[in-house]
N, C-alpha and C positions, 0 to 999 in steps of 0.2 A: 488412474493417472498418477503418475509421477507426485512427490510431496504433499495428496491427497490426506486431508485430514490434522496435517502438521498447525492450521489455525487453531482449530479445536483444541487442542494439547496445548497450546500458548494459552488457552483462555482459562484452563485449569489453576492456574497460578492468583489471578485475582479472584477465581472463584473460590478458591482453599483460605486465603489471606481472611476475604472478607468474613467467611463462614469461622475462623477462628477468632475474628474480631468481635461478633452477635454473639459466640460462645462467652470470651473473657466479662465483655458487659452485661449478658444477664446473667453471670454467673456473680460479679459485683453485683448486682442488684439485689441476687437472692441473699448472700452474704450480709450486705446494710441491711436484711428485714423490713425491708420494705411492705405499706400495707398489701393486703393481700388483693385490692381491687386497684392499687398502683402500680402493683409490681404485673398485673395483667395485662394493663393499656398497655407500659411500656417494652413489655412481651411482644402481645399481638401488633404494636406500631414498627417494630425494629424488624420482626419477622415480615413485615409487609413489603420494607425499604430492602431486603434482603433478595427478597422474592421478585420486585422489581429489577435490580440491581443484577439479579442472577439470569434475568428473562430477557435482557436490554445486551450482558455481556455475550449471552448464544445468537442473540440479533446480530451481534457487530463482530463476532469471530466467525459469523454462517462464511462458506467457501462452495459455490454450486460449481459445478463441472463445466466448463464454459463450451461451445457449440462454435470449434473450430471450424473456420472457413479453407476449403479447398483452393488451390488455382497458385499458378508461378506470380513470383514478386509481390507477394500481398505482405504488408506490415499491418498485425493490426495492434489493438488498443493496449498498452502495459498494464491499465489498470481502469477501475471502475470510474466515474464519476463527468464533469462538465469540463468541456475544451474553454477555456477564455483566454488563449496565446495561439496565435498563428502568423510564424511571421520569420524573419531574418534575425542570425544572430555569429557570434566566434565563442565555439567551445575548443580551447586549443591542447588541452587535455588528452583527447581521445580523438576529437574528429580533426584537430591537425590544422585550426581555421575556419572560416565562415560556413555556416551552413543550416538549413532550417530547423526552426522549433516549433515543437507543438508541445504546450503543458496542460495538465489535466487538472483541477480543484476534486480534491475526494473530501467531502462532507463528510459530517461524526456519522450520516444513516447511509455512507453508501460503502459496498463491498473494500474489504483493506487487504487483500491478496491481489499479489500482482503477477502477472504474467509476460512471458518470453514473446516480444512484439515479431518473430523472426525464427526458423530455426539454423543454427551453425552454431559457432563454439566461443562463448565465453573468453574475448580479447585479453580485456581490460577489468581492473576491481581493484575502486580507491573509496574507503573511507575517509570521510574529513568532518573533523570537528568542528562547532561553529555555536550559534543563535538557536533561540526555539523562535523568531517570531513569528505571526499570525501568517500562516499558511493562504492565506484569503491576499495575502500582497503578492502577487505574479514576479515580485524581486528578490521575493524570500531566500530563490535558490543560490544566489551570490552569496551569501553571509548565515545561513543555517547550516544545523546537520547533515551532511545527504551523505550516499553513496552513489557513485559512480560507476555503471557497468557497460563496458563495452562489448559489441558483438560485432562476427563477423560474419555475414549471410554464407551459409553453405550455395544458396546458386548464388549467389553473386558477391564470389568473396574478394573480390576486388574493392568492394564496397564497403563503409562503415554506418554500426548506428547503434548511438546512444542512449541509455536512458539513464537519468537520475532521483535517485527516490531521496524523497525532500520532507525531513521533520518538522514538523509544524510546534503551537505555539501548547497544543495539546500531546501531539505526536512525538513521543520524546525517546522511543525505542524502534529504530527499524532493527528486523529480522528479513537478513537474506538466509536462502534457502541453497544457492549457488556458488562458486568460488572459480578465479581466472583456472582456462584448462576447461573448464566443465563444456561439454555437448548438452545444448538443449531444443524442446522441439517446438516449435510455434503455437503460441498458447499453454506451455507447459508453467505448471505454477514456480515464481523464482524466488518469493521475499512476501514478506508479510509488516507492513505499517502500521503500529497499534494509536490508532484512531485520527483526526482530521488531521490531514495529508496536503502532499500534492507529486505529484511525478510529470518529469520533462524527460520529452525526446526528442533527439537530435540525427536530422535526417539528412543525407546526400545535397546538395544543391538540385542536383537533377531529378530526385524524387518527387512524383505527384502526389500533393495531398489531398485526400479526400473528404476533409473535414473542413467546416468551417464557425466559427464561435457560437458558444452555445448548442452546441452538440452533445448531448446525453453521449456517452462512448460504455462501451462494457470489457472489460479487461476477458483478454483472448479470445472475442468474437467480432467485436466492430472492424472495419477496415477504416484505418487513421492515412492509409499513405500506400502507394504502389511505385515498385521502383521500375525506371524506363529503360 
């Protein structure tokens, strides 16, 4: 599939940094002469927090191949985590005025690759600069970092539907994988969030959603919405 593996290769960068970091310090340590049953602990402790640290980054860069749902008009999940927004809103940006939202909370322990809730062709693509705060606030997306991606459903391209991937208070780097112009295909991977998130989507008025708060959702299999 499509941009398979591109999380992994992101996660190379804090895994190089930190392994250069463990080098420079115990290489100060051996340097001071440190005693020889001091300079061990602080060896075997640092290699531990390393070895964590390297086992927690493969946890939270993992990207599983998601298990696409067949069938006309299915919108499903942009991304991994918990529904706690369903409801009316005006995104006037892209969706042109009123129209429904659903927003997802992505914890630091759940999947941070995101997926194409739709397939057709990449509208819309607006970065906007802003806040880191805590992702955990359902208002965050007014006043934080996000990007903006519009689409436009191949069956039903009369239609619009947005999503917005939302930097949190930890989340301080989105990586999209897509750019306006681009074709993509339902549940194809588009962006990758490095660490606790949140992503909103913005749906038709006339779209039925099929979620309701407190919904575990999983990025490119759940079905979040069908359009009518």
């Amino acid at each position: 599939m499509k941009h398979a593996g591109k999380a992994y290769l992101a996660a190379k960068r804090p895994f190089l940094w930190t392994l250069a970091l463990l080098g420079i310090i115990l290489l100060a340590a051996k340097v001071a002469k440190l005693g020889g049953l001091l300079f061990l602990a602080i060896s075997t402790g640092l290699m531990a927090l390393w070895l964590l640290f390297t086992l927690f980054t493969l946890y939270f860069f993992r990207d599983p191949d998601p298990r696409v749902p067949e069938g006309a008009g299915l919108i499903v999940a942009p991304a991994h985590g918990k529904v706690d927004v369903v409801g009316e809103t005006t995104e006037p940006e892209f969706m042109g005025g009123p129209c429904q939202r659903i927003s997802i909370f992505l914890s630091l322990f759940d999947v941070h690759v995101q997926n194409a809730p739709v397939h057709g062709k990449v509208a819309f693509f607006k970065h906007k600069h802003g806040q880191f705060l805590n992702a955990l606030r359902t208002d965050c997306a007014s006043v934080n970092e996000n990007v903006l991606i519009g689409f436009e459903p191949k069956e039903r391209p009369a239609e619009k539907l947005g999503v917005r991937l939302v930097a949190g208070v930890l989340a301080r780097r989105i990586v999209p994988w897509i750019a306006a112009g681009d074709e993509v295909g339902r549940g194809e991977r588009i962006s990758l969030i490095q660490f606790g998130s949140r992503v909103e989507v913005y749906l038709p008025p006339a779209a039925k959603i099929q979620v309701k708060l407190g919904d575990k959702v999983t990025g490119g299999e759940t079905v979040i919405a069908t359009f009518q």
